[in-house]
PLY file of the C-alpha trace (Angstrom):
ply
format ascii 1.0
element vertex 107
property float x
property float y
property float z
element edge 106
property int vertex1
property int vertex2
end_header
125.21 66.73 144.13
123.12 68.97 142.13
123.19 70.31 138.78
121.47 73.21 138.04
122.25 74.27 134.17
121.09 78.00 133.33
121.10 77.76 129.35
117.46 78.04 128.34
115.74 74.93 126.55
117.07 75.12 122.92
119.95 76.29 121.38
122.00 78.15 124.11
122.90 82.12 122.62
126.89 81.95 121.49
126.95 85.98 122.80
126.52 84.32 126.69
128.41 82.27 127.99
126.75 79.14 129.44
126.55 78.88 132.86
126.52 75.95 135.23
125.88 75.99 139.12
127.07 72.72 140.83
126.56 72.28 144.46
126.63 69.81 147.24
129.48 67.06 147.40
131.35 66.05 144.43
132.91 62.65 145.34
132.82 59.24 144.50
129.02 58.84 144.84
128.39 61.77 142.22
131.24 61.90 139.88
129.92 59.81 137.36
126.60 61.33 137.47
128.05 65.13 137.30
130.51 63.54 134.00
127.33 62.50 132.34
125.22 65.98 132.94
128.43 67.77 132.01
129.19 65.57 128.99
125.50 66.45 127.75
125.76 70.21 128.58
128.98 70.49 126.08
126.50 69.51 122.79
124.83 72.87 123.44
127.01 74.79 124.75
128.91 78.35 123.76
132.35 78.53 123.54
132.84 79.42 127.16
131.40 76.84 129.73
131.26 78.35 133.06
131.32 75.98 136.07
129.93 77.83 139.12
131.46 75.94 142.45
129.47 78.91 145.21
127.21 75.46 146.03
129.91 72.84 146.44
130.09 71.35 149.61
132.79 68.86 149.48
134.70 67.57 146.10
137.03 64.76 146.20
139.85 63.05 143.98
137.04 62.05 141.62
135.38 65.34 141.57
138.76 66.45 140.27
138.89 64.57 137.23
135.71 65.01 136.68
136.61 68.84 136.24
139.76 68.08 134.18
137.98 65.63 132.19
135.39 67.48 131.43
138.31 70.52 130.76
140.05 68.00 127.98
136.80 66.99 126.12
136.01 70.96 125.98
138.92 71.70 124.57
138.61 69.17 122.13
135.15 70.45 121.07
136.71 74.29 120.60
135.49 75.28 124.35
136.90 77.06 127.04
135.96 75.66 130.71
136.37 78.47 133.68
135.51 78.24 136.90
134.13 80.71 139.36
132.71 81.69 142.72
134.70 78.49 144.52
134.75 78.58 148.10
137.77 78.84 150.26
138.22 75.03 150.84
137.55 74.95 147.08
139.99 77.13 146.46
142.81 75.93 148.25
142.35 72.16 146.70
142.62 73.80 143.35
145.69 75.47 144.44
147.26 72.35 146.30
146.44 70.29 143.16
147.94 72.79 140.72
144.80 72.73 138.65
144.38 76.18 139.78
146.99 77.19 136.65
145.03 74.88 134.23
141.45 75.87 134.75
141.20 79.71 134.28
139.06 81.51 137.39
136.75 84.39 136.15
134.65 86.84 138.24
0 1
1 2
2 3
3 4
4 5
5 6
6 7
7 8
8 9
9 10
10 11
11 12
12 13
13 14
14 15
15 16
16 17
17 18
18 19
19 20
20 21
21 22
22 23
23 24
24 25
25 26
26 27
27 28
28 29
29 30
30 31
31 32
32 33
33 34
34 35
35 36
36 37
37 38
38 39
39 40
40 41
41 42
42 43
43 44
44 45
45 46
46 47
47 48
48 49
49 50
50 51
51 52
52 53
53 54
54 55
55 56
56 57
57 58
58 59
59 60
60 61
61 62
62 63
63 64
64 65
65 66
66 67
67 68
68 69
69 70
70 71
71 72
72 73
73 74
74 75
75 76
76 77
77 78
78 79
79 80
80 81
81 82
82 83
83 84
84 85
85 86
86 87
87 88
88 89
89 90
90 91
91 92
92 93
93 94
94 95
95 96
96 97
97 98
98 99
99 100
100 101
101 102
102 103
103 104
104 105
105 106
């Protein structure tokens, strides 16, 4: 699983949203990892965090939570979490899960 934030070094601008691009698997092996990188990545974050999912591979139970984890703490902190660009198998989980209604898609 990798991580690849797009907010520049510093104090991301509020007028973007920040952007994050996740790819490979998100399972058991990674979760933890991907909770910590997405923990830090809500201290500098605007007040829309945009998970990009184009690069996932595979994402599990735990990759799951992670995503509604990381949706909760967000919220908590006055941020929006969206997802986008998820891939058909992606796509369907989030539907089969129901977290399709509870993390907002954009384009």
């Amino acid at each position: 699983m990798t991580v690849i934030d797009t907010a520049p070094l510093g104090v991301a601008d509020p007028s973007r949203p920040t952007t994050v691009r996740l790819s490979g698997d998100i399972d058991i092996f990674t979760s933890a990892a991907l909770r910590r990188q997405l923990m830090d990545t809500l201290h500098y974050s605007t007040s829309l965090l945009i998970l990009d999912l184009s690069g996932v591979t595979f994402c599990d139970a735990g990759g799951l939570g992670v995503l509604v984890g990381i949706q909760h703490r967000a919220r908590s902190m006055g941020i929006t979490v969206a997802l986008t660009a998820p891939r058909p198998f992606m796509s369907r989980l989030l539907r089969i899960t129901g977290l399709d209604r509870g993390l907002p898609m954009v384009a």
